[in-house]
MMTF fields as JSON, N, C-alpha, C and O atoms, coordinates in Angstrom:
{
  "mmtfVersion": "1.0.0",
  "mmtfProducer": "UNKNOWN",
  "numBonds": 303,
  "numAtoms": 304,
  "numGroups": 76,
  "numChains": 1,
  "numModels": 1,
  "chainsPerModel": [1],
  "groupsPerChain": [76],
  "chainIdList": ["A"],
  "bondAtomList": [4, 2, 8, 6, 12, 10, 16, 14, 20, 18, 24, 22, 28, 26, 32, 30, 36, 34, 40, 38, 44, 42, 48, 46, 52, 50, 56, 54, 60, 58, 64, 62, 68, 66, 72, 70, 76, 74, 80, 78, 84, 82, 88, 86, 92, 90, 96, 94, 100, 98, 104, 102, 108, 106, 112, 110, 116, 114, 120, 118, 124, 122, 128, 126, 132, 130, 136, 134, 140, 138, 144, 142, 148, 146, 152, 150, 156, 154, 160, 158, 164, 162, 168, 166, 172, 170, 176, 174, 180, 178, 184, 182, 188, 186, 192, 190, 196, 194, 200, 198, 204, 202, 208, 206, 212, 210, 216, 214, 220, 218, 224, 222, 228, 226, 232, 230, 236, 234, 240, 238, 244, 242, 248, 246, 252, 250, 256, 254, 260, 258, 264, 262, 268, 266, 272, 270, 276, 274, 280, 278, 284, 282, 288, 286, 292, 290, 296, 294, 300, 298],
  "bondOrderList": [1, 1, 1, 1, 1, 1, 1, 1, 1, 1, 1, 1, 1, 1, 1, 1, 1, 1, 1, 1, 1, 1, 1, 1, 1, 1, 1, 1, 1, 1, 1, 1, 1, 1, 1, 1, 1, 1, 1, 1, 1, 1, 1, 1, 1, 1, 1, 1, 1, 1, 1, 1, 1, 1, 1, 1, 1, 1, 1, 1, 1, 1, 1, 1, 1, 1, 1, 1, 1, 1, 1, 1, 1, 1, 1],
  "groupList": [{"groupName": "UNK", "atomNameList": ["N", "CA", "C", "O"], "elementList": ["N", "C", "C", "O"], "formalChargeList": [0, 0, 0, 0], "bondAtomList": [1, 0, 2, 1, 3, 2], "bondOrderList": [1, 1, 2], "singleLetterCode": "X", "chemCompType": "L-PEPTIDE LINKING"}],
  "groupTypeList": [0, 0, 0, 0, 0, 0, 0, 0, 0, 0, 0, 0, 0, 0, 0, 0, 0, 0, 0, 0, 0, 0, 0, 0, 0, 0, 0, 0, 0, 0, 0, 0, 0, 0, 0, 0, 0, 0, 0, 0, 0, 0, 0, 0, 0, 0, 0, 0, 0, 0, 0, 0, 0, 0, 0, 0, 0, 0, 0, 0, 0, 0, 0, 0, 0, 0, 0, 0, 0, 0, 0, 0, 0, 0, 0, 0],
  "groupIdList": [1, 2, 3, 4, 5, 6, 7, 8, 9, 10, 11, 12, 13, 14, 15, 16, 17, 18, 19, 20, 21, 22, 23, 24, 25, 26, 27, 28, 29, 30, 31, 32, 33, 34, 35, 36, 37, 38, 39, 40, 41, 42, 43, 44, 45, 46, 47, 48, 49, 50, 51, 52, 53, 54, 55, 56, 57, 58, 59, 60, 61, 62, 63, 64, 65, 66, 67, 68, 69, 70, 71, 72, 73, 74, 75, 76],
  "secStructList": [7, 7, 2, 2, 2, 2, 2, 2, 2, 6, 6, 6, 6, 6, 1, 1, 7, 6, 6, 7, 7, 3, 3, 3, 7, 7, 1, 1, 1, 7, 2, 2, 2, 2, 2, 6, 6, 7, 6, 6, 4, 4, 4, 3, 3, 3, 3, 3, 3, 7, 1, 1, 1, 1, 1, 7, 7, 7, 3, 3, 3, 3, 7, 7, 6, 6, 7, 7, 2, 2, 2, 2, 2, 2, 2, 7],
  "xCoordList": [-86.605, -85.619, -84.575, -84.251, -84.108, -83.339, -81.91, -81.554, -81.455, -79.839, -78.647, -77.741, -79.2, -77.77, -77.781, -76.688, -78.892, -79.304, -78.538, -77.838, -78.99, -78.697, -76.925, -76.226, -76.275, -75.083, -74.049, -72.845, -75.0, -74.219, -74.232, -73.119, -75.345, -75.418, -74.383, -73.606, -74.209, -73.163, -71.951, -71.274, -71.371, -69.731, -69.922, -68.893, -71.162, -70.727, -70.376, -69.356, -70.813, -70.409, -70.042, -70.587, -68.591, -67.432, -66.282, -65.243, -66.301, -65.938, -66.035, -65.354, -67.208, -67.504, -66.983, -67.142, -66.324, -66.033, -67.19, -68.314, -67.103, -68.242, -69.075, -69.96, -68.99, -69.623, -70.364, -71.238, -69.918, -70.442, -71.815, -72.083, -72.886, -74.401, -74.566, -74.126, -75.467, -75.742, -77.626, -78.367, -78.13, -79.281, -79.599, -78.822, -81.048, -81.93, -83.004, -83.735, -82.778, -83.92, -85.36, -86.071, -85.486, -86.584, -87.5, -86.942, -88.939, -90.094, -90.515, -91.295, -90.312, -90.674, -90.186, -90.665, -89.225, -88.06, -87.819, -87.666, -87.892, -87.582, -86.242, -85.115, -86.42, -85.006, -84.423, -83.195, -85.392, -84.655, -83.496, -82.514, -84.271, -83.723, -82.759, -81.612, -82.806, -81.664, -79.919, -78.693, -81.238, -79.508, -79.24, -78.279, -79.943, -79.191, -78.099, -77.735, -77.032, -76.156, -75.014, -73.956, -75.409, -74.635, -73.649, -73.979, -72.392, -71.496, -71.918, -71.847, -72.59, -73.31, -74.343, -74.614, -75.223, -76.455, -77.366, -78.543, -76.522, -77.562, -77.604, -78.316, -76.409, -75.946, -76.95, -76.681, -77.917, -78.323, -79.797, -80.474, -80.245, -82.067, -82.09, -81.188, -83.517, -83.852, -84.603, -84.984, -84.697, -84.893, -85.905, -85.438, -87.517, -88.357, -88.279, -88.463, -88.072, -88.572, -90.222, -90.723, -90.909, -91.854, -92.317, -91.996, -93.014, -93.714, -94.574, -95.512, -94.264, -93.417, -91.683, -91.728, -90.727, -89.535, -88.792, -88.1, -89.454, -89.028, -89.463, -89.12, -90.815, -91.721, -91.721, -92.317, -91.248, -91.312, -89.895, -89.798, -89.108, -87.976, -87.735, -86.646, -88.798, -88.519, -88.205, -88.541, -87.475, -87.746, -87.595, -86.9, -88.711, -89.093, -88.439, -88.243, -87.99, -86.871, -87.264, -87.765, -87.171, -87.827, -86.614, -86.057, -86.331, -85.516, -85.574, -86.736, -84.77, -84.725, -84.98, -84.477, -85.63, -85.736, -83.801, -83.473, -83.285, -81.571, -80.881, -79.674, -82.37, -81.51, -81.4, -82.13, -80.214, -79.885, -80.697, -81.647, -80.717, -81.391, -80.435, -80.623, -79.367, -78.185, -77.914, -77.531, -78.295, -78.319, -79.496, -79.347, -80.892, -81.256, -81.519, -81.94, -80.866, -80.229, -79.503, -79.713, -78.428, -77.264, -78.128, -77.377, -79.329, -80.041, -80.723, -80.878, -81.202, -81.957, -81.606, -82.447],
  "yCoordList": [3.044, 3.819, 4.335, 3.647, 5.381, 6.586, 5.499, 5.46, 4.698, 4.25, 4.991, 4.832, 6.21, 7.354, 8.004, 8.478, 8.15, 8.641, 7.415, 7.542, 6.368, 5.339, 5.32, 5.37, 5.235, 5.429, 6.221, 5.964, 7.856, 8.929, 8.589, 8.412, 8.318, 7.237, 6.855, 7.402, 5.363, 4.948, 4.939, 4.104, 5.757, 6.264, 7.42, 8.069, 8.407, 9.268, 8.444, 8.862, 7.505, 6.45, 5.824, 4.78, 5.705, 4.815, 6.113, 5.71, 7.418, 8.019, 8.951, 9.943, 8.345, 9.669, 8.18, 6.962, 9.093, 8.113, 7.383, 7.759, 6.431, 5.928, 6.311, 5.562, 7.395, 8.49, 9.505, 10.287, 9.353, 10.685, 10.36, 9.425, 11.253, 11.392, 11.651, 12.709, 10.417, 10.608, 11.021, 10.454, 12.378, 12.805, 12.899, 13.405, 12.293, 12.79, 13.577, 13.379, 14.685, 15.715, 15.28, 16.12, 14.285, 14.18, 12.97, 11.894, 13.073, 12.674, 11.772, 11.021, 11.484, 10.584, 9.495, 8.945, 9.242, 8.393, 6.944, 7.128, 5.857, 4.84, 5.14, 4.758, 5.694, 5.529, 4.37, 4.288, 3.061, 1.675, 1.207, 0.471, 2.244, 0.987, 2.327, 1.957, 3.388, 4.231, 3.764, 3.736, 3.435, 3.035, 1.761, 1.476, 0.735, -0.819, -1.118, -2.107, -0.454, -0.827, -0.307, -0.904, 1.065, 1.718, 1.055, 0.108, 1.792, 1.096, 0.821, -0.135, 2.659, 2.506, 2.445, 3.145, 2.013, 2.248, 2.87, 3.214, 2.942, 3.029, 4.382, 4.884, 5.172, 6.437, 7.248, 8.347, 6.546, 7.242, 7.915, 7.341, 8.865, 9.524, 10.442, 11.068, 10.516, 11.13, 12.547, 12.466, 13.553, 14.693, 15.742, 16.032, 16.339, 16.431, 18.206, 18.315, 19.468, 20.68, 21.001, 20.539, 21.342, 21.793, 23.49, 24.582, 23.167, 24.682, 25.471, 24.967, 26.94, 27.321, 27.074, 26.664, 27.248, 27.149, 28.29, 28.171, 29.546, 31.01, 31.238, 32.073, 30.163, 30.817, 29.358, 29.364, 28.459, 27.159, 26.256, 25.171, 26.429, 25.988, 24.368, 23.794, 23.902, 22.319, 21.418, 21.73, 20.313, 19.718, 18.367, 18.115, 17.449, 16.417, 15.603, 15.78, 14.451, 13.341, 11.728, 10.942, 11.27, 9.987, 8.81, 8.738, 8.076, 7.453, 5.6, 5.229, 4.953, 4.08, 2.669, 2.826, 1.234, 0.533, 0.069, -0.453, 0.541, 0.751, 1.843, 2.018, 2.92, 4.032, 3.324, 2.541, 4.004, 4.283, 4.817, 5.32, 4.923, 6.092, 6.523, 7.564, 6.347, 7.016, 8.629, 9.719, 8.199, 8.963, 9.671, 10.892, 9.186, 10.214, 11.492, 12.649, 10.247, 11.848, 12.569, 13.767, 12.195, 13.266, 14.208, 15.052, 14.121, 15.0, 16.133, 17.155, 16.069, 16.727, 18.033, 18.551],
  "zCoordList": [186.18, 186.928, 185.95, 184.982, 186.15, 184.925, 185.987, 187.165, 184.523, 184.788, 185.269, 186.087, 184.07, 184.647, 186.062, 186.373, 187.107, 188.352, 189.445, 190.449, 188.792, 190.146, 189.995, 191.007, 188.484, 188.595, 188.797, 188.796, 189.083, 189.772, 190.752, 191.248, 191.549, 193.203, 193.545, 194.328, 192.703, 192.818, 192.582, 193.182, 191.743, 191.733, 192.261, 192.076, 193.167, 194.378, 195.479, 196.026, 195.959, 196.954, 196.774, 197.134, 195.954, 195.89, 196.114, 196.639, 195.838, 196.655, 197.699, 197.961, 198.354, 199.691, 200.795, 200.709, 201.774, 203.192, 203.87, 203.535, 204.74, 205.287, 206.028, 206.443, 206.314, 207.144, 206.381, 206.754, 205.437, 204.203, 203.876, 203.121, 204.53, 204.081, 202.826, 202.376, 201.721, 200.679, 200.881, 201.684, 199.7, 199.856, 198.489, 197.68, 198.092, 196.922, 197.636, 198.607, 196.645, 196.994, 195.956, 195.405, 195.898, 195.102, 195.512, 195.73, 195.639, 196.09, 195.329, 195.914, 194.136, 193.008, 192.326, 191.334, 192.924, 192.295, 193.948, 195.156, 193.232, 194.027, 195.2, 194.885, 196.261, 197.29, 197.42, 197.396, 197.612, 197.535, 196.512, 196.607, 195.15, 193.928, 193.933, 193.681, 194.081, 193.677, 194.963, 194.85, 196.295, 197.038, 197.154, 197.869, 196.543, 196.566, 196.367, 197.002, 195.419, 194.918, 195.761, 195.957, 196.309, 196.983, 198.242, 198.955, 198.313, 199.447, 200.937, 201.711, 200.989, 202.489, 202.606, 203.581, 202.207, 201.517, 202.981, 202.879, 204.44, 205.119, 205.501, 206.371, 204.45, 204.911, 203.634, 203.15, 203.334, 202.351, 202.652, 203.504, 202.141, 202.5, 201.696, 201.14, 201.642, 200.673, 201.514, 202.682, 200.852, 201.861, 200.762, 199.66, 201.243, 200.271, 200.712, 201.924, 200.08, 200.325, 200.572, 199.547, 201.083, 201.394, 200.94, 201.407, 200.062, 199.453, 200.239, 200.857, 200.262, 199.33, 200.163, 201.322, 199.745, 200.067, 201.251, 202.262, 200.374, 201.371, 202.217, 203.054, 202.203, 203.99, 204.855, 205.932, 204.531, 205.305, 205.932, 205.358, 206.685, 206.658, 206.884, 206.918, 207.001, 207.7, 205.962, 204.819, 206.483, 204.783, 205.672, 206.657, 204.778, 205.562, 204.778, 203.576, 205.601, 205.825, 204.927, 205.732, 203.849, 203.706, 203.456, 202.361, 204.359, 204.668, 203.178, 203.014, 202.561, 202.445, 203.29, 204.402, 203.159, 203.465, 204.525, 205.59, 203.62, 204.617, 205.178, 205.342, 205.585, 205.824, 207.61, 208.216, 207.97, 209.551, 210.317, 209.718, 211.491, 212.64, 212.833, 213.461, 212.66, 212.858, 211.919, 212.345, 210.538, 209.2, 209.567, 209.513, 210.009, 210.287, 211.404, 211.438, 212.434, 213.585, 213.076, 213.264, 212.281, 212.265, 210.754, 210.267, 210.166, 209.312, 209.94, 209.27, 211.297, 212.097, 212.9, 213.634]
}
């Protein structure tokens, strides 16, 4: 796991409010180990674009072992 990724993570969520949706746009990278450390960790998901980008509008949702249903209603 790239150290410097999980620790933008985490000093973005030491200052976003508790309500503040944290998102990785990326498909390849551990969601667990990137939001463990994190404050809210349940406010966190990961969110994948679907190719091509200009003709497809949906982008599908991949939630952490601590994401919310909450986090992901309010994504939808």
């Amino acid at each position: 796991m790239n150290c410097d990724l999980t620790d933008f993570f985490l000093e973005a969520s030491q200052f976003a409010s508790e309500n503040v949706i944290i998102c990785s746009n990326t498909m390849r990278l551990d969601l667990d180990k990137l939001s463990e450390n994190l404050l809210h960790k349940e406010n966190f998901v990961g969110a994948r674009f679907l190719f091509p980008v200009y003709y497809i509008s949906e982008v599908e949702l991949n939630p952490s072992k601590s994401t919310s249903t909450q986090t992901i209603g309010a994504c939808k």
